[in-house]
DSSP file (Angstrom, degrees, kcal/mol; ACC not computed):
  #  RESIDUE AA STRUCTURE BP1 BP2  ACC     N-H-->O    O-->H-N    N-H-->O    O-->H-N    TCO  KAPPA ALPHA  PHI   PSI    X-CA   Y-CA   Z-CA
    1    1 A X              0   0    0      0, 0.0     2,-0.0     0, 0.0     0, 0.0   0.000 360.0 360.0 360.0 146.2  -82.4  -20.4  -73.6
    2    2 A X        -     0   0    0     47,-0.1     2,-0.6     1,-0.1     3,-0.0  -0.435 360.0-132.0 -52.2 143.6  -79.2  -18.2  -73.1
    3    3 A X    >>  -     0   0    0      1,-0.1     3,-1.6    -2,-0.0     4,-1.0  -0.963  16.9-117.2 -29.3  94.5  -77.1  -17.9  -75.7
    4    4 A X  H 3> S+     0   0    0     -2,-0.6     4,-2.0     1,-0.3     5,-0.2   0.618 113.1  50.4   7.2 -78.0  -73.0  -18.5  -75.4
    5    5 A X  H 3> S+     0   0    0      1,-0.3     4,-1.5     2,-0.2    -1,-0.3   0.813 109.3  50.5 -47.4 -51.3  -72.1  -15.7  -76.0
    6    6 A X  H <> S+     0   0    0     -3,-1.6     4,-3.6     2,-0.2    -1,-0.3   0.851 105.3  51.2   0.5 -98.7  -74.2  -14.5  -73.9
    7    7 A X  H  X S+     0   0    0     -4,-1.0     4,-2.0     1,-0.2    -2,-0.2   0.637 109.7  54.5 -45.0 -35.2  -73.4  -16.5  -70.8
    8    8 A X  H  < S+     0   0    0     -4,-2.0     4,-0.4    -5,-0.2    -1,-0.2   0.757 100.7  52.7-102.5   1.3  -70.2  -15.9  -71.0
    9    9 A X  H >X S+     0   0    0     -4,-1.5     4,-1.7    -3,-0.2     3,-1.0   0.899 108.5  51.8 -31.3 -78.5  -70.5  -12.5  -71.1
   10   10 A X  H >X S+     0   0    0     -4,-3.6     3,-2.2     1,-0.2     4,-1.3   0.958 108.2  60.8 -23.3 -74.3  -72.7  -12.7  -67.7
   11   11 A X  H 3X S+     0   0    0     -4,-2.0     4,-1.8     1,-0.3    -1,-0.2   0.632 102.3  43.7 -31.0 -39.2  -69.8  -14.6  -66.6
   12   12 A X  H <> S+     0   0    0     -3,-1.0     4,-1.0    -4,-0.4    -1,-0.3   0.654 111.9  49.6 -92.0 -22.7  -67.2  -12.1  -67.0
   13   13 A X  H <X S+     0   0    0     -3,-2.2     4,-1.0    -4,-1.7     5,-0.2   0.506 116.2  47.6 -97.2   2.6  -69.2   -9.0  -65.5
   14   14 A X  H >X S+     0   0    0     -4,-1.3     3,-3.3    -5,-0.3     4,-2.1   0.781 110.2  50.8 -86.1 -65.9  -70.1  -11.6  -62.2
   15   15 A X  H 3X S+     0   0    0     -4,-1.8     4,-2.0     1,-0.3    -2,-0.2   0.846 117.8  40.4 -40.1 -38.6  -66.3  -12.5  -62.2
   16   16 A X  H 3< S+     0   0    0     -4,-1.0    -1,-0.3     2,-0.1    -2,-0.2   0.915 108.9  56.3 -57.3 -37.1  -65.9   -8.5  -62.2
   17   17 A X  H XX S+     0   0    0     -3,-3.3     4,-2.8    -4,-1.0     3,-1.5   0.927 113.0  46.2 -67.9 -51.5  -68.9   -7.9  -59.7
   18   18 A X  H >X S+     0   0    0     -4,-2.1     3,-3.3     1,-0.3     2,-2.4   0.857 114.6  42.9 -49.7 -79.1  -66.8  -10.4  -57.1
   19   19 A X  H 3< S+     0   0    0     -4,-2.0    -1,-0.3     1,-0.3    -2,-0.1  -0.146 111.6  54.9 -85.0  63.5  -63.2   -8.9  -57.5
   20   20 A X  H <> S+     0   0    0     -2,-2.4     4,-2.6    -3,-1.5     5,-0.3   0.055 114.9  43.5-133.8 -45.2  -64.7   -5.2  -57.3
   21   21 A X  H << S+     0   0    0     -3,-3.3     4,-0.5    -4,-2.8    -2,-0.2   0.746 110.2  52.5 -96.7 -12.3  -66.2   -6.5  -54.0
   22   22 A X  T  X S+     0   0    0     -4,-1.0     4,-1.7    -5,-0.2    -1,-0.2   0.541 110.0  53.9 -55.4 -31.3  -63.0   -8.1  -53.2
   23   23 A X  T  4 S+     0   0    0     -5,-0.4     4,-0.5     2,-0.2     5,-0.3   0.890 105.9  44.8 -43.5 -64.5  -61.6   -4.7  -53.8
   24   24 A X  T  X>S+     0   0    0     -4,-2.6     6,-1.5     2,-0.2     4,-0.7   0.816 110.8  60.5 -81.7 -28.8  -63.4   -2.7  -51.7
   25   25 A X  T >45S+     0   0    0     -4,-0.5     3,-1.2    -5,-0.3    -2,-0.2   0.989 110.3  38.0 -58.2 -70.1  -62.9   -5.5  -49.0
   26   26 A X  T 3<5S+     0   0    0     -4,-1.7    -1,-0.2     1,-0.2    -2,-0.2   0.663 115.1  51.7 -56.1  -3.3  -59.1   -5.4  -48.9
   27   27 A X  T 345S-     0   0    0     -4,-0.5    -1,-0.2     3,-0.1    -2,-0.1   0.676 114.6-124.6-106.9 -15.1  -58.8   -1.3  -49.3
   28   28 A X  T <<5 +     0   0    0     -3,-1.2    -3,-0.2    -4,-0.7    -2,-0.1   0.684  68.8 140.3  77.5  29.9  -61.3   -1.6  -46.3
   29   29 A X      < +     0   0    0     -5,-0.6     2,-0.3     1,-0.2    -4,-0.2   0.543  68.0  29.6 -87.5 -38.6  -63.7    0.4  -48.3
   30   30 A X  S    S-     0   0    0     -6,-1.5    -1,-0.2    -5,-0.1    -2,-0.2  -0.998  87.2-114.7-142.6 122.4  -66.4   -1.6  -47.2
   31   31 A X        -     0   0    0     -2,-0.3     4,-0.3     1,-0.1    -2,-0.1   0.109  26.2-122.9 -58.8-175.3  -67.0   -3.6  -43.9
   32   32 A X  S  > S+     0   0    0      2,-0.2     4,-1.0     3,-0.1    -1,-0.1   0.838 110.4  59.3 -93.3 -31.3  -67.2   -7.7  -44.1
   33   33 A X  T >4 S+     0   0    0      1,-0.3     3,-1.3     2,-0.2     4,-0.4   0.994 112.0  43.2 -70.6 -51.5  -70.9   -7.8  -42.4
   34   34 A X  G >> S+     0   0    0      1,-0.2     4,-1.1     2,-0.2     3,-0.7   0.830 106.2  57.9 -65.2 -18.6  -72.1   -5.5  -45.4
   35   35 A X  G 34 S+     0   0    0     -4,-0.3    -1,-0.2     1,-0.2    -2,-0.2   0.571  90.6  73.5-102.8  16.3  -70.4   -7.2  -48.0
   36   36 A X  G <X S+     0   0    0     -3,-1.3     4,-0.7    -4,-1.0     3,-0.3   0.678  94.0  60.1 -59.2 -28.2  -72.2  -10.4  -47.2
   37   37 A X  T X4 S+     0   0    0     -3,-0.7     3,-0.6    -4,-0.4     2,-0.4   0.930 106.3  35.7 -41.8 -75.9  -74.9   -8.9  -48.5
   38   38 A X  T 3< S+     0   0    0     -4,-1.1    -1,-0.2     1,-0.2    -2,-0.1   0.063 110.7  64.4 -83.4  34.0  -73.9   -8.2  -51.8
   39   39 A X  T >> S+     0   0    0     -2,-0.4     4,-1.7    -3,-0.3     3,-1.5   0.569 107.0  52.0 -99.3 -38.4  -71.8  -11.8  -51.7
   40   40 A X  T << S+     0   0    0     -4,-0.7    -2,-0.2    -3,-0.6    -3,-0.1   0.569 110.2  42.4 -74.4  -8.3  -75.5  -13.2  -51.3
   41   41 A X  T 34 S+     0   0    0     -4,-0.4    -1,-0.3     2,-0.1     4,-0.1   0.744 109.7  56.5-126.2   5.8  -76.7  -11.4  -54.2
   42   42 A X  T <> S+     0   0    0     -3,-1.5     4,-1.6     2,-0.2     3,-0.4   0.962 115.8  44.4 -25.2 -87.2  -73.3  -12.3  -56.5
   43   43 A X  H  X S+     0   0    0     -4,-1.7     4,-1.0     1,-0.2     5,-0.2   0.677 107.7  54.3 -20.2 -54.4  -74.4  -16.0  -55.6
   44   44 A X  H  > S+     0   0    0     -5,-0.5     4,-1.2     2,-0.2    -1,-0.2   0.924 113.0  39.9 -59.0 -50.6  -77.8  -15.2  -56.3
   45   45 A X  H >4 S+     0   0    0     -3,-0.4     3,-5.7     2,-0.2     4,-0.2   0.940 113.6  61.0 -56.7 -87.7  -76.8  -13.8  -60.2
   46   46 A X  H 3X S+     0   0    0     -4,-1.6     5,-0.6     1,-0.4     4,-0.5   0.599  99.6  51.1 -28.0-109.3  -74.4  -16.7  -60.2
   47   47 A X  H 3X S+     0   0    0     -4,-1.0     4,-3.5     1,-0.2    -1,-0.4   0.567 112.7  48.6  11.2 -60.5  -77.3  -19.3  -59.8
   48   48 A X  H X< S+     0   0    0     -3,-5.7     3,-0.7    -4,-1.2     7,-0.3   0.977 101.9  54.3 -50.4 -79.6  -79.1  -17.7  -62.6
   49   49 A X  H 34 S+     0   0    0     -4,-0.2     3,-0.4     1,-0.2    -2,-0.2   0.780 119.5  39.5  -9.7 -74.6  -76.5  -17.5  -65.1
   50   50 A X  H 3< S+     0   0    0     -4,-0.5     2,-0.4     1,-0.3    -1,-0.2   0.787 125.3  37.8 -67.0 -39.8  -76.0  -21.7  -64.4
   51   51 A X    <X  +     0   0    0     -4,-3.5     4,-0.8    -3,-0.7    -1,-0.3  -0.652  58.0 149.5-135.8  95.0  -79.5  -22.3  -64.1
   52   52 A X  H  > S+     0   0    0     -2,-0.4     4,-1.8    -3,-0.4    -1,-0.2   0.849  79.2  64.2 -67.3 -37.2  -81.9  -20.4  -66.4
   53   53 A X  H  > S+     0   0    0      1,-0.3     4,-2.7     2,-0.2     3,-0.4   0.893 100.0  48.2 -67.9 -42.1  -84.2  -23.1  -66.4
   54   54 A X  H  > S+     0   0    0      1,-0.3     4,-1.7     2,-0.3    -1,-0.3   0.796 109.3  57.5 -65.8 -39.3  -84.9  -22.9  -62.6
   55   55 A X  H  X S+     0   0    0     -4,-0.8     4,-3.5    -7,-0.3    -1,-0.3   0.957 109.3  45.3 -66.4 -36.4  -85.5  -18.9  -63.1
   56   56 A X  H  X S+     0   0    0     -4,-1.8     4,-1.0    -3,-0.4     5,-0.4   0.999 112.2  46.9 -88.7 -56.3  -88.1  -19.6  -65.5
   57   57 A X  H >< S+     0   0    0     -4,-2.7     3,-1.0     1,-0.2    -1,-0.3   0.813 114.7  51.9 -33.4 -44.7  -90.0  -22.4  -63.5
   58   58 A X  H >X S+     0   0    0     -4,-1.7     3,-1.3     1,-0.3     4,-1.2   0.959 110.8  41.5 -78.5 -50.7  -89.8  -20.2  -60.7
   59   59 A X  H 3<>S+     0   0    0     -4,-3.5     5,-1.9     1,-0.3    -1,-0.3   0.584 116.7  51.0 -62.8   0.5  -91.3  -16.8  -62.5
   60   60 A X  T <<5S+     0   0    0     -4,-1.0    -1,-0.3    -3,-1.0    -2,-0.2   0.277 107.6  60.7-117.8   8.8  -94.2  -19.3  -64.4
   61   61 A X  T <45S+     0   0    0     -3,-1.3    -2,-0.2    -5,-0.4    -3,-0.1   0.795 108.5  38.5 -77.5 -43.1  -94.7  -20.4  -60.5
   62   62 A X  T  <5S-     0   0    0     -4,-1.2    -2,-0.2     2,-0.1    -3,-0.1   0.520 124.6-105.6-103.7  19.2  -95.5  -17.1  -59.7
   63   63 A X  T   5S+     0   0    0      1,-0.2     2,-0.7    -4,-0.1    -3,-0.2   0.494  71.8 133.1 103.5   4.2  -97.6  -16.4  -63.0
   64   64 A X      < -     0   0    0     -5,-1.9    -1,-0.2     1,-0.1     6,-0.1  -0.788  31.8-173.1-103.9 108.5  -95.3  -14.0  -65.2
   65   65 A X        +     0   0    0     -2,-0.7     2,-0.3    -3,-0.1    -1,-0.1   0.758  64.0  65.5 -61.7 -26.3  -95.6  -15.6  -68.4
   66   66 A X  S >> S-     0   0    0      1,-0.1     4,-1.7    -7,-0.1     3,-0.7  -0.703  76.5-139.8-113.7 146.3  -92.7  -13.3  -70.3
   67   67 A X  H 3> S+     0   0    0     -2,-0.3     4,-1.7     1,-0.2    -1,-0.1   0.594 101.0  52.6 -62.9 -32.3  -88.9  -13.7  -68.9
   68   68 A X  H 3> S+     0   0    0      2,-0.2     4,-1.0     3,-0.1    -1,-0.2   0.112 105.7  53.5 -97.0   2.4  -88.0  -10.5  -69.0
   69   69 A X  H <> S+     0   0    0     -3,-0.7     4,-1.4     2,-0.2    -2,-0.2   0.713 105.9  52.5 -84.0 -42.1  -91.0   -9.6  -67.1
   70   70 A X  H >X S+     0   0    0     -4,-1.7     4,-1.7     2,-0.2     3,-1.0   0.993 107.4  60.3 -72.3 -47.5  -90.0  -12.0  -64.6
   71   71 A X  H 3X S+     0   0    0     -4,-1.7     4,-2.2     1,-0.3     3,-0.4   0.791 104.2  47.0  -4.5 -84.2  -86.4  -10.1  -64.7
   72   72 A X  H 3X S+     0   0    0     -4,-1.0     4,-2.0     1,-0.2    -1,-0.3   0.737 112.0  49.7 -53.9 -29.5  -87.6   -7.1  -63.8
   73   73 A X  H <X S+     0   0    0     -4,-1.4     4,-1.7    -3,-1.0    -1,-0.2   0.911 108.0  47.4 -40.5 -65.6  -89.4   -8.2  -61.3
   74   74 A X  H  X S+     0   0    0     -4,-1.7     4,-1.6    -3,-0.4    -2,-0.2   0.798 109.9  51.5 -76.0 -54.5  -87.3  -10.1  -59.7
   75   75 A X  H  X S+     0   0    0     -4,-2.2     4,-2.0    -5,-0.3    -1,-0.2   0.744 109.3  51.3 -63.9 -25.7  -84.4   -7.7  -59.7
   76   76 A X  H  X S+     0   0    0     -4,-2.0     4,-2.5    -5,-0.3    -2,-0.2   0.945 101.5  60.1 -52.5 -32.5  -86.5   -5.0  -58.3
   77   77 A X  H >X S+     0   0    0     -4,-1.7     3,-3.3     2,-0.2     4,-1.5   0.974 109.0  42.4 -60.1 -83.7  -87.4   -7.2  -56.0
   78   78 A X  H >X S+     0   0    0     -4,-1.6     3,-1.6     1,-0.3     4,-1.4   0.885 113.9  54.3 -17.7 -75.5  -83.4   -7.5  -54.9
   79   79 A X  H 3< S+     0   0    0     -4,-2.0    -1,-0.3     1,-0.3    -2,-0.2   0.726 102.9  49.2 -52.3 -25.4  -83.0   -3.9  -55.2
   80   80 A X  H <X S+     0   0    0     -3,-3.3     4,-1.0    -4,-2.5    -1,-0.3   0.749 114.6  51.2 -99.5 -18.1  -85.7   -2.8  -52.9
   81   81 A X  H <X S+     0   0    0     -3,-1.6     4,-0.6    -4,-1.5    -2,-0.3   0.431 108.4  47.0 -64.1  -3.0  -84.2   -5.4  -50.3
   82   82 A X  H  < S+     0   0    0     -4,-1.4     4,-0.5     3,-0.2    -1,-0.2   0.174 111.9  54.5-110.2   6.3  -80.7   -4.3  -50.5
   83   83 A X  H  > S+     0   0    0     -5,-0.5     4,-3.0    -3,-0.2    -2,-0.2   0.733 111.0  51.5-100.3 -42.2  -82.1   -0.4  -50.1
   84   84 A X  H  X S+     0   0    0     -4,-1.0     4,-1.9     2,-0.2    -2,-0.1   0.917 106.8  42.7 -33.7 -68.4  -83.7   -1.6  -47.3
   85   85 A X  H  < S+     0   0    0     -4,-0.6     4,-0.4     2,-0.2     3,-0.4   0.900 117.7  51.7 -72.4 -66.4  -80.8   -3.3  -45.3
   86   86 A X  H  > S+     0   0    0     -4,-0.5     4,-2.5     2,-0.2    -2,-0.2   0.643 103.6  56.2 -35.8 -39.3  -78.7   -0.2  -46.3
   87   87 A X  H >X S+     0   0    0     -4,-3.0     3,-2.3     2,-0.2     4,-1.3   0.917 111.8  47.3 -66.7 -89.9  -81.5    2.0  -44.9
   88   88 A X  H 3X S+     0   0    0     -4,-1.9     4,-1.2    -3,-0.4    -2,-0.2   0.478 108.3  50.8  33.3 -75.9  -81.0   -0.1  -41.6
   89   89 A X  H 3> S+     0   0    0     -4,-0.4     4,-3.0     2,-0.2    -1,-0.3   0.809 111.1  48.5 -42.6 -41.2  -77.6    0.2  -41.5
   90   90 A X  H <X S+     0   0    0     -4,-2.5     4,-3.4    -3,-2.3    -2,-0.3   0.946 110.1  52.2 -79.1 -39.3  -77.7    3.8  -41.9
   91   91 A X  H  X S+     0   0    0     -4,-1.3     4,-1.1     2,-0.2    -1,-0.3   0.742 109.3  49.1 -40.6 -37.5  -80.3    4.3  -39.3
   92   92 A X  H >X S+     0   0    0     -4,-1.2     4,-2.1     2,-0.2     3,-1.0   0.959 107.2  54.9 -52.9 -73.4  -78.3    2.4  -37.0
   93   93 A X  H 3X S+     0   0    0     -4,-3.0     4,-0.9     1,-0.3     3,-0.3   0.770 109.7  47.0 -31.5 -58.1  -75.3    4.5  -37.8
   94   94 A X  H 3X S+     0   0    0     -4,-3.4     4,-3.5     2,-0.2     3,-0.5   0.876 105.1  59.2 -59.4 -48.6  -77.2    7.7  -37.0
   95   95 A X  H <X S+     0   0    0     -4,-1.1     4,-0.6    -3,-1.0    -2,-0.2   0.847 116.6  39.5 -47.4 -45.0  -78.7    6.2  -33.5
   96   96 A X  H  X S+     0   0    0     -4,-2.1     4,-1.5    -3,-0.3    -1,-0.2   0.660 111.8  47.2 -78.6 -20.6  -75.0    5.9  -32.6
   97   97 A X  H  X S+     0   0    0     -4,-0.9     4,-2.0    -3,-0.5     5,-0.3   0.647 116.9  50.9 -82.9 -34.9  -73.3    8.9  -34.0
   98   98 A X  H  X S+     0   0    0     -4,-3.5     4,-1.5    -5,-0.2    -2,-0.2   0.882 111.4  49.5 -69.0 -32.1  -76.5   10.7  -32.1
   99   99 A X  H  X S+     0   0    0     -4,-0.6     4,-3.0     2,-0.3     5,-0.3   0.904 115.3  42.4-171.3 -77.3  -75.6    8.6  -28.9
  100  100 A X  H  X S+     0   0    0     -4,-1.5     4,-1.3     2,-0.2    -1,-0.2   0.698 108.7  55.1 -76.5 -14.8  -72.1    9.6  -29.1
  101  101 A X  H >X S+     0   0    0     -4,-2.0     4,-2.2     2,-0.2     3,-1.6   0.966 110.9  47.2 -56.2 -79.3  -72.5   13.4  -30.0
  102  102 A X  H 3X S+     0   0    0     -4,-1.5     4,-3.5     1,-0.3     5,-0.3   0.894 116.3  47.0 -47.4 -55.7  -74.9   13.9  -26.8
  103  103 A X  H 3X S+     0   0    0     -4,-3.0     4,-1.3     1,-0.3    -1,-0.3   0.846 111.7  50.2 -74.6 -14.4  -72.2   12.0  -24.6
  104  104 A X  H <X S+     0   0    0     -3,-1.6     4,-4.5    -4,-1.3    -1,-0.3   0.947 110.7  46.3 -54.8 -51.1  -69.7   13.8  -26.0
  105  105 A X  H  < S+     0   0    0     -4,-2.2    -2,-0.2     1,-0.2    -1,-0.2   0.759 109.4  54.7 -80.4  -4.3  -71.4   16.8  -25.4
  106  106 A X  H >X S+     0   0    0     -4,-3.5     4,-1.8    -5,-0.4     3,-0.7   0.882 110.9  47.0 -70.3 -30.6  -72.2   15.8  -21.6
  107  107 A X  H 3X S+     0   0    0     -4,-1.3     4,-2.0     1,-0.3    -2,-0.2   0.791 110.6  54.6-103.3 -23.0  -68.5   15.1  -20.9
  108  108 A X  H 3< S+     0   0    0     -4,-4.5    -1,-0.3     2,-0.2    -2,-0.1   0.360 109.3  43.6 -86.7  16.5  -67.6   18.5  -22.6
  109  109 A X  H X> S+     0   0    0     -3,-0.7     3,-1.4    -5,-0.2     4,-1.2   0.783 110.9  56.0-131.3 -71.3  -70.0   20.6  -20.3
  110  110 A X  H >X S+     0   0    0     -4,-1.8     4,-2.3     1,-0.3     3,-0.6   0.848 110.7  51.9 -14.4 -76.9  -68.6   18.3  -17.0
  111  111 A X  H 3X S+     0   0    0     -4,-2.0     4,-0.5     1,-0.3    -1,-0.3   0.545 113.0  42.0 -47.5 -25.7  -64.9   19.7  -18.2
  112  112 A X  H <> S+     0   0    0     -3,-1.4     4,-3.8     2,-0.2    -1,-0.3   0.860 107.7  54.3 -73.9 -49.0  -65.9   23.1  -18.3
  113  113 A X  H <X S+     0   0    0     -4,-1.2     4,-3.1    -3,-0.6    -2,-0.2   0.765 111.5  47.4 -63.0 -29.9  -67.8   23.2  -15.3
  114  114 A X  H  X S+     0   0    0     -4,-2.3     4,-0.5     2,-0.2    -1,-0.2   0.805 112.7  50.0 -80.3 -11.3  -64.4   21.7  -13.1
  115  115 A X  H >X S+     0   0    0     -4,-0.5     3,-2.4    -5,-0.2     4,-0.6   0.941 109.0  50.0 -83.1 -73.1  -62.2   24.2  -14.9
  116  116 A X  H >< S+     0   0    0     -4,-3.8     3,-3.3     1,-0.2    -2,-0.2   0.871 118.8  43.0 -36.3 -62.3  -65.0   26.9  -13.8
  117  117 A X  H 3< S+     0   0    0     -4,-3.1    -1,-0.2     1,-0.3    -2,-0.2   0.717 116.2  45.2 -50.8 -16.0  -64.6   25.2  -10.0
  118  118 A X  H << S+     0   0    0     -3,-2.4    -1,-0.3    -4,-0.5     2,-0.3   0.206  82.2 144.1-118.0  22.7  -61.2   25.0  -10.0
  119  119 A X    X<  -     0   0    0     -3,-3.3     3,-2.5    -4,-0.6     4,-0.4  -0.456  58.6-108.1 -67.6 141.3  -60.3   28.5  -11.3
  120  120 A X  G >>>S+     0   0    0      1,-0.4     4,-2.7    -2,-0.3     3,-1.7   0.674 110.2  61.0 -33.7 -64.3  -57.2   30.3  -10.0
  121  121 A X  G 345S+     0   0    0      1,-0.3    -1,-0.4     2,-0.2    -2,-0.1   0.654 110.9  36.3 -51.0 -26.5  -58.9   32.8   -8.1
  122  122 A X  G <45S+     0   0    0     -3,-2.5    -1,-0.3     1,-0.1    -2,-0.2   0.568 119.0  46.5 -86.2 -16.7  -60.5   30.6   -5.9
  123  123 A X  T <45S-     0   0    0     -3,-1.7    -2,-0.2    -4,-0.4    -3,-0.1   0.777  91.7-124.9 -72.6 -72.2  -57.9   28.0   -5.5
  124  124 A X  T  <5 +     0   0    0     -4,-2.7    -3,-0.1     1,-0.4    -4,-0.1   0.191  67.5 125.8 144.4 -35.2  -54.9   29.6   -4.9
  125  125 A X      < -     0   0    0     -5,-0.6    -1,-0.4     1,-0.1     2,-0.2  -0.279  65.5-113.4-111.3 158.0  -53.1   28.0   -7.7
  126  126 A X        -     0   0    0     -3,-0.1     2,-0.3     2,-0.1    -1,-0.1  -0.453  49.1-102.3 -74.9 150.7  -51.0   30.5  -10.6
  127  127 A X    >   -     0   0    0     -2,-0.2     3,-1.6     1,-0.1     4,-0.4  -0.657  33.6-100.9 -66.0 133.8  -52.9   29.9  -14.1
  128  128 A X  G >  S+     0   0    0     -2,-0.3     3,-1.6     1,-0.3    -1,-0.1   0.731 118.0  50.6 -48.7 -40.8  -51.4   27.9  -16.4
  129  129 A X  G 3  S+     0   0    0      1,-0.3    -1,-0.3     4,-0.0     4,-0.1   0.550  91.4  75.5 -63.2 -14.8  -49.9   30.5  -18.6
  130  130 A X  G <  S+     0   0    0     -3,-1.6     2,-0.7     2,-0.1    -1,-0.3   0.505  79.6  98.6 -75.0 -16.6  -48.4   32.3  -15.8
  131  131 A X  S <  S-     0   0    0     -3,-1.6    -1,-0.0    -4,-0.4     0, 0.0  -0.730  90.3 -97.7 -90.6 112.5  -45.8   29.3  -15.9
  132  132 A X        -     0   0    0     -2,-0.7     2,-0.7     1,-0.1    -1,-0.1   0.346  39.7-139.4 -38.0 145.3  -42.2   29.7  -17.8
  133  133 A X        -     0   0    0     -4,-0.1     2,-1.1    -3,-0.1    -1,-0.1  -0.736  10.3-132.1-105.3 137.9  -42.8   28.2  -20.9
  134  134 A X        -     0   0    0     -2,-0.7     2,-1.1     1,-0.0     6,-0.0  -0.680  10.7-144.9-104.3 120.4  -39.6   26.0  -22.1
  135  135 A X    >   -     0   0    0     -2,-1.1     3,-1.1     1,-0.2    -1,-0.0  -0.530  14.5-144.0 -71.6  71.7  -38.5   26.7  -25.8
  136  136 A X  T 3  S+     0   0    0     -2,-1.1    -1,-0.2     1,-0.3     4,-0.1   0.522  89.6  53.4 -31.7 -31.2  -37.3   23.3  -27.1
  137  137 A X  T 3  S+     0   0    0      2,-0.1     2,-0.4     1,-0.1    -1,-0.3   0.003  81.6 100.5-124.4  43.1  -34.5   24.2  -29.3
  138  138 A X  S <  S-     0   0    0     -3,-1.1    -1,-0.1    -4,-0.0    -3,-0.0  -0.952  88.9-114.5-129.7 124.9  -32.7   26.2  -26.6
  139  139 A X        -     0   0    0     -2,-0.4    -2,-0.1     1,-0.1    -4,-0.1  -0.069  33.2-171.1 -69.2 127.3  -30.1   24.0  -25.4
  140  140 A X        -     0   0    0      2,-0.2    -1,-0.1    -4,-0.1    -4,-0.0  -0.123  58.7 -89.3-122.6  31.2  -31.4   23.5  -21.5
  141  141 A X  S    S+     0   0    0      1,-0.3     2,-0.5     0, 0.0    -2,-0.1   0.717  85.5 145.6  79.7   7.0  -28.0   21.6  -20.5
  142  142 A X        -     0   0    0      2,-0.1    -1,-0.3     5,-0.0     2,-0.2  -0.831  58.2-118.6-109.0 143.8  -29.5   18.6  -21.4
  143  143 A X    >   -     0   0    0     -2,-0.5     3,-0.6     1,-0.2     5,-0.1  -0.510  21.8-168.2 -68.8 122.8  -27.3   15.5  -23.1
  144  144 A X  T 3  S+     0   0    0      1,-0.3    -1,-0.2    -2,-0.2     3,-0.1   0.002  82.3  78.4 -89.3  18.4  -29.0   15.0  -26.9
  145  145 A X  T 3  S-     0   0    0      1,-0.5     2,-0.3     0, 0.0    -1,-0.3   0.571 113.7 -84.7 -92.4 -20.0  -26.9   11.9  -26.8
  146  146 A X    <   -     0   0    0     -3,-0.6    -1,-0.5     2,-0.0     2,-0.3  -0.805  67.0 -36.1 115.5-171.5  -29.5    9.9  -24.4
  147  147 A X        -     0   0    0     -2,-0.3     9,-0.2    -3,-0.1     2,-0.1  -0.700  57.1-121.4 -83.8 129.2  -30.0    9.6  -20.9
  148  148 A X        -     0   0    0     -2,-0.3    11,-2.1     6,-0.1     2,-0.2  -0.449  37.4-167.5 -78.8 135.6  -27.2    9.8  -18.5
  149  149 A X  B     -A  158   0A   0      9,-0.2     9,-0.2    -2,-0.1     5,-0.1  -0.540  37.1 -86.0-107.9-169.7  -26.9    6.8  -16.3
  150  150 A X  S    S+     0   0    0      7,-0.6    -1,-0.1     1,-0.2     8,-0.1   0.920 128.7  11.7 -33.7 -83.1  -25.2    5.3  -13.3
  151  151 A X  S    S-     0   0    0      6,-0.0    -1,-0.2    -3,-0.0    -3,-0.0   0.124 106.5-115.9-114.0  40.5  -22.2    4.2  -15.2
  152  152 A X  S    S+     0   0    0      5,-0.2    -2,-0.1     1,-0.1     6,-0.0   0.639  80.9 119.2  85.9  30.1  -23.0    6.0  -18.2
  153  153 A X  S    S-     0   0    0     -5,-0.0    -1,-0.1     0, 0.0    -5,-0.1  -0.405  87.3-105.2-134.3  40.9  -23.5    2.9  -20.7
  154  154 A X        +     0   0    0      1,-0.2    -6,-0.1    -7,-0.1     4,-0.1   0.807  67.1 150.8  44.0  39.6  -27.1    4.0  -21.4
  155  155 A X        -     0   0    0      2,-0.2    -1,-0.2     1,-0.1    -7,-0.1   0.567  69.0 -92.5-133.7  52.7  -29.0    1.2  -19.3
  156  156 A X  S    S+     0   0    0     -9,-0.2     2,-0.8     1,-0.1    -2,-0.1  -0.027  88.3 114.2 117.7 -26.8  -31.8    2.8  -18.5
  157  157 A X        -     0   0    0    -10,-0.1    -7,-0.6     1,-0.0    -2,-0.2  -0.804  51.1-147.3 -90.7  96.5  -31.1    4.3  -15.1
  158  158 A X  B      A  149   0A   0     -2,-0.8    -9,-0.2    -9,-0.2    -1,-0.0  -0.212 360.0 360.0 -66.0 133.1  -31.0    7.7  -14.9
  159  159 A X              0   0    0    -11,-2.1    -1,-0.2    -2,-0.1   -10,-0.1   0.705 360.0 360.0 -55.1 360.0  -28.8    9.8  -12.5
């Protein structure tokens, strides 16, 4: 059997493990579909903590006489499923970031090749730099008050 002290000890580093994962939910640190995971393995603690008796039936179910055997056990067990779904996730994550790297680099090889087709010399057309460039803070006549209208009360219609 737990101790008190104990238990409530557990208690206060679950009550931490939650608003740490509540943390990293509002700062957006962490998506919601991943921290379902680790709500499910909160829960999981939580369970324990309330019902020791039920851990121990369960480890002399599966033949580990010592408590602390079944512990370890049991949390490895956890741990090599939550390396798992992460290893998933991340895999995913790479499939897609590779996915969108290639099409990136399809759509940047298409833009290069119409800038090659459409270059000046073949066209016709002046280069872009060839065009007066306009300096923004040399006054070009234009009202910095707003837009001039129709009857000049700014409502929307430009002369």
């Amino acid at each position: 059997m737990l101790s008190v002290k104990l238990m409530v000890t557990l208690g206060i580093a679950l009550a931490a493990y939650f608003v740490l994962i509540l943390v990293f939910l509002k700062n957006r640190a962490i998506e919601l579909r991943y921290t379902l995971l680790w709500i499910f393995s909160g829960i999981v603690m939580g369970i324990m903590l309330l019902f020791p008796q039920a851990f121990r039936a369960f480890i002399n179910l599966l033949g580990i006489t010592s408590t602390m055997n079944g512990l370890f056990v049991f949390f490895i067990g956890v741990l090599i499923m939550l390396c798992m779904s992460l290893t998933s996730i991340v895999s995913r994550q790479t499939n897609k970031l590779r996915t969108l790297t290639q099409e990136l680099a399809i759509l940047e090889k298409r833009i290069r090749e119409l800038e090659r087709s459409t270059s000046p010399k073949r066209s016709g057309q002046l280069p872009l730099h060839d065009f007066p460039q306009i300096d923004p803070d040399q006054d070009q006549g234009i009202d910095r008050q707003g837009p001039l209208t129709a009857q000049g009360h700014g409502d929307g219609y430009d002369v």
